[in-house]
C-alpha positions in Angstrom: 67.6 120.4 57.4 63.9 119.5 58.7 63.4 115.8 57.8 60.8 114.8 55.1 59.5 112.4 57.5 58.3 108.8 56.6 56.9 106.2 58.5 58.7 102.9 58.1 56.3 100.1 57.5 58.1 97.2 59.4 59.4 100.0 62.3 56.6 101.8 63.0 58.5 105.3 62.8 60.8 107.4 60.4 64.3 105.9 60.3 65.8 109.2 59.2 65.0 110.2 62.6 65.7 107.4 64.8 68.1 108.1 67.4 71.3 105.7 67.5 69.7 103.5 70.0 66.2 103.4 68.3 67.9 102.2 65.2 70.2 99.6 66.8 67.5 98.4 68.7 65.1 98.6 65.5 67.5 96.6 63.4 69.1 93.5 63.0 72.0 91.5 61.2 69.0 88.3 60.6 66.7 89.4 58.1 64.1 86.8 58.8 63.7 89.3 62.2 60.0 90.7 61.1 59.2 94.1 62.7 63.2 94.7 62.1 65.4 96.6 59.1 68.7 94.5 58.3 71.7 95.9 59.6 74.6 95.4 58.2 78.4 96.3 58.8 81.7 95.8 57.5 82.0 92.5 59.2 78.8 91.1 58.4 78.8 92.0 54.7 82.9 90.5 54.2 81.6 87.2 56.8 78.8 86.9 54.1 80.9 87.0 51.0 83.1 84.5 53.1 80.3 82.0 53.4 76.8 82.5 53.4 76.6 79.6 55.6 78.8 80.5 57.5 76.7 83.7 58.0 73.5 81.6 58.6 74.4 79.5 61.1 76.7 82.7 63.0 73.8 85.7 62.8 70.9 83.6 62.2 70.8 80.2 64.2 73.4 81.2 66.9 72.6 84.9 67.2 72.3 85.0 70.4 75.7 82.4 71.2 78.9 84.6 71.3 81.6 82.6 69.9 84.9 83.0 71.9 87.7 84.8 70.3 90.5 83.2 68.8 94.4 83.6 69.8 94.3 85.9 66.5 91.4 87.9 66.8 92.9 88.4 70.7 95.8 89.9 69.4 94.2 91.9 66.3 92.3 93.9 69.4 96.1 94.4 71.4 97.4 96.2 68.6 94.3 98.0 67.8 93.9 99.2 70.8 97.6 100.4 71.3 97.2 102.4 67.7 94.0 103.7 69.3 95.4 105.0 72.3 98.7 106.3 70.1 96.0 108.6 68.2 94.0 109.7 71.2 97.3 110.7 73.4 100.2 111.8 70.9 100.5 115.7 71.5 102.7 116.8 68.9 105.1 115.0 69.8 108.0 114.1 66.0 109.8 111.3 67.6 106.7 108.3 67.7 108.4 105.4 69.4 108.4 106.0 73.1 104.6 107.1 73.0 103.6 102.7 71.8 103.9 100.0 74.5 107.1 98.3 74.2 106.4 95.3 72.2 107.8 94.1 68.7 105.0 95.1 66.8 104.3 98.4 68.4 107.9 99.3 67.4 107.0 98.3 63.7 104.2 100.5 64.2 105.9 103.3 65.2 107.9 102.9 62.4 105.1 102.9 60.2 103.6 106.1 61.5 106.6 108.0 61.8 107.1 107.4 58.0 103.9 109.5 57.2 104.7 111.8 59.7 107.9 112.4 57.7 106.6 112.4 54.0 103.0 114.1 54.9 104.0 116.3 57.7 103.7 116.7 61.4 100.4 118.7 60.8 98.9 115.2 59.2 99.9 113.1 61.7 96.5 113.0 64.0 93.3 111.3 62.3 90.3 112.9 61.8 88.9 110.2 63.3 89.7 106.6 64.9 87.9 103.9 66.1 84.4 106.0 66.3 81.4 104.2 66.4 79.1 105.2 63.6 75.5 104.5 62.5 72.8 105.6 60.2 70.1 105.0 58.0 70.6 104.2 54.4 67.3 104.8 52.8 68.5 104.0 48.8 69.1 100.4 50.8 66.3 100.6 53.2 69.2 99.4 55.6 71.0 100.9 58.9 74.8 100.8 58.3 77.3 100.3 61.7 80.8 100.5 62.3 84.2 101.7 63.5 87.0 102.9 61.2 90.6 102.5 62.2 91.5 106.1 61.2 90.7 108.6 58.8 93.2 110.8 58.1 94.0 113.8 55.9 96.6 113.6 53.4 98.4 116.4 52.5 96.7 117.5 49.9 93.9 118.3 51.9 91.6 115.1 50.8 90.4 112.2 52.9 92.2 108.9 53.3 90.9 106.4 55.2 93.4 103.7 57.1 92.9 100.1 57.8 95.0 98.3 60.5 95.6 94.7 59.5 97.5 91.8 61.2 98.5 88.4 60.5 100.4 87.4 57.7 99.7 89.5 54.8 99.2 88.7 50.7 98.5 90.2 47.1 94.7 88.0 48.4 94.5 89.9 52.5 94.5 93.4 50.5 91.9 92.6 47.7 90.1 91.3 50.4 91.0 95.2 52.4 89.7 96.7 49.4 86.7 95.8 49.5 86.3 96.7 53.2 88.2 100.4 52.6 85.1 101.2 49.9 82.7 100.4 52.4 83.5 102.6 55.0 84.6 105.1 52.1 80.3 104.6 51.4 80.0 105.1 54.7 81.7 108.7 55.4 79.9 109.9 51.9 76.9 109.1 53.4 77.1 110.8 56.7 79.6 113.3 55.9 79.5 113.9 52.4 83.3 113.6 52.0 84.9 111.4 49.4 88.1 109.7 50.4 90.6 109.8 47.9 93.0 107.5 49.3 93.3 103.9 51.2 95.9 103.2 53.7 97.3 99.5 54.7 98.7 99.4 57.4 100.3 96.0 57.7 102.9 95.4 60.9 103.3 92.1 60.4 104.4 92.0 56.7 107.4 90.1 56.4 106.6 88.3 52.3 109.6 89.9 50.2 107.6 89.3 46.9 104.8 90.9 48.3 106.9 94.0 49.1 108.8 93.5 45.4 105.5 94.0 43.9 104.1 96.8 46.0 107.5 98.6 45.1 106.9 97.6 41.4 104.0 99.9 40.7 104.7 103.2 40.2 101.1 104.4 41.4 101.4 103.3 45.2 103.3 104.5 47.9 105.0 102.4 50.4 106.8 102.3 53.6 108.4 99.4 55.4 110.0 99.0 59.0 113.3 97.9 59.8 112.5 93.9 60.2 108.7 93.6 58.9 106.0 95.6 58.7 104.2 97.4 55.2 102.4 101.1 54.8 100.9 101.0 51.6 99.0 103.9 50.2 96.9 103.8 47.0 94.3 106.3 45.2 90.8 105.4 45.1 90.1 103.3 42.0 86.9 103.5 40.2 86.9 100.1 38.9 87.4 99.1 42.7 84.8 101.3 43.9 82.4 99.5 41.4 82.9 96.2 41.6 82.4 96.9 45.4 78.7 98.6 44.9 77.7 95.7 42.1 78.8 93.2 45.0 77.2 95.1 47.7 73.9 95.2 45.7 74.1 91.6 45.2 74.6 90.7 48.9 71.7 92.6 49.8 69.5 91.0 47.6 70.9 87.5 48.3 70.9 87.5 52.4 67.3 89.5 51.8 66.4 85.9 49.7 67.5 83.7 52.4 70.6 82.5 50.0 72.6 80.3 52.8 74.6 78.2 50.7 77.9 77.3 51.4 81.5 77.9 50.5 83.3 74.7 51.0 86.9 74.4 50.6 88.6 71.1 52.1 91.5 73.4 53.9 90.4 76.2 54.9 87.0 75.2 56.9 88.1 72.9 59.1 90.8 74.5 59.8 89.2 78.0 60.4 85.5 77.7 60.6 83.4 76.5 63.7 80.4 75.1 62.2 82.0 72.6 59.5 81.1 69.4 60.8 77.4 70.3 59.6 78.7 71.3 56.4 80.8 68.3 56.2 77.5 65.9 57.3 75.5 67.3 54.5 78.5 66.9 51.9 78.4 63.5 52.8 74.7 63.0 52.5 74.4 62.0 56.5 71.3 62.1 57.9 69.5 61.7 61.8 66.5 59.9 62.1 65.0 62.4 65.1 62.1 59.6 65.7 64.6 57.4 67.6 
């Protein structure tokens, strides 16, 4: 359809129409950028929630400083890319295991996959999509929207469900967190496709918490698949209340990075352990101060 076209004040053009590079190049994740639109992605939306701070001091301060990866984000890009390259070469194949590398988790993988080979069927095994980079305009936002999905798949009865790959130890808190993530990209393919997903997909190789597993058993509205030694498939049906609480947040999140709202999450474990800026958190808890005359 022809485009209603409208100029963008800070962009100097019509966004609807921008091609991918014009609106990556036209956008960006620091809304104090003037002559820019905010973009904003899976990652930078969950990092904000984490700690606007956090956010500040990553996508604002540092932009341009690439933080090196850590051991686990290393090995959360391994497996990735080995489900990846599983989607993109498997043929038809019905027995899954030879076609992963030969590694521990790529066996629980296999496992994994096979399962909904075997309870969807053989003609549900490839995705619809994985790992494609996608990017748009959201004009209700005034925002362009970036990212890459894991997979999307089709379930069996013919609907969208969208897959998340997640490693690392795995909790009742990890999927919450999932959640939120799965009805962001589940915005995301509404908006450019027009499809509702009906269905999120965990996949979770490195699950190994029995009561996890006890609980995800325990409710008679999910569907779950283990491997032989570790490794969780859970499937659920789009929840309203989820989706919600995930656009009431989103909403909130716009408006709060859009007002420069930077303040901190402290907790006394978890950011020194995991975050690289906390020793200027930690200065200002303390109430330390530099006299920059000397």
């Amino acid at each position: 359809m022809p485009c209603d076209c409208v100029i963008h004040p800070d962009t100097g053009i019509c966004m609807k129409c921008a091609t991918d590079e014009q609106l990556s190049e036209l956008s960006s994740y620091d809304p104090t950028d003037e002559g820019k639109v905010l973009r904003v992605s899976k990652s930078s939306f969950m990092n904000y929630e984490y700690c606007p701070r956090q956010y500040y001091w990553d996508k604002v301060i540092l932009k341009d400083l690439r933080m090196p990866p850590s051991d686990a984000m290393v090995r959360g890009t391994y497996v990735h890319q080995g489900l990846e390259d599983f989607y993109e070469t498997w043929d038809g194949q019905h027995h899954l295991i030879p076609l992963f590398p030969e590694d521990e988790v790529f066996e629980t993988l296999a496992q994994l996959e096979q399962r909904r080979l075997e309870e969807w069927g053989i003609e549900y095994c490839p995705p619809v999509e994985a790992e494609k980079k996608r990017i748009y305009y959201n004009e209700k936002y005034d925002i362009v929207i970036t990212g890459m999905i894991d997979g999307v798949v089709r379930h069996e009865d013919g609907t969208l469900a969208i897959l998340e790959l997640k490693t690392g130890n795995s909790n009742q808190s990890k999927i919450s967190k999932t959640r939120k993530e799965l009805c962001f990209y589940r915005m995301v393919l509404n908006d450019m496709d027009g499809e509702l997903a009906t269905r999120f997909i965990y996949v979770l190789p490195d699950a190994t918490d029995s009561k996890l597993l006890q609980s995800l058993l325990s409710k008679k509205s999910k569907t779950v698949w283990v491997g032989k030694e570790a490794g969780i498939t859970l499937v659920e049906k789009v929840n309203k209340r989820s989706v919600s609480s995930f656009e009431s947040r989103f909403e909130a999140f716009l408006e709060r990075i859009r007002n420069h709202e930077w303040e901190m999450n402290w907790d006394d474990w978890r950011c020194p352990q995991w975050c690289s800026f906390n020793m200027s958190c930690e200065e200002e808890i303390a109430g330390v101060t530099f006299d920059d005359t000397m």
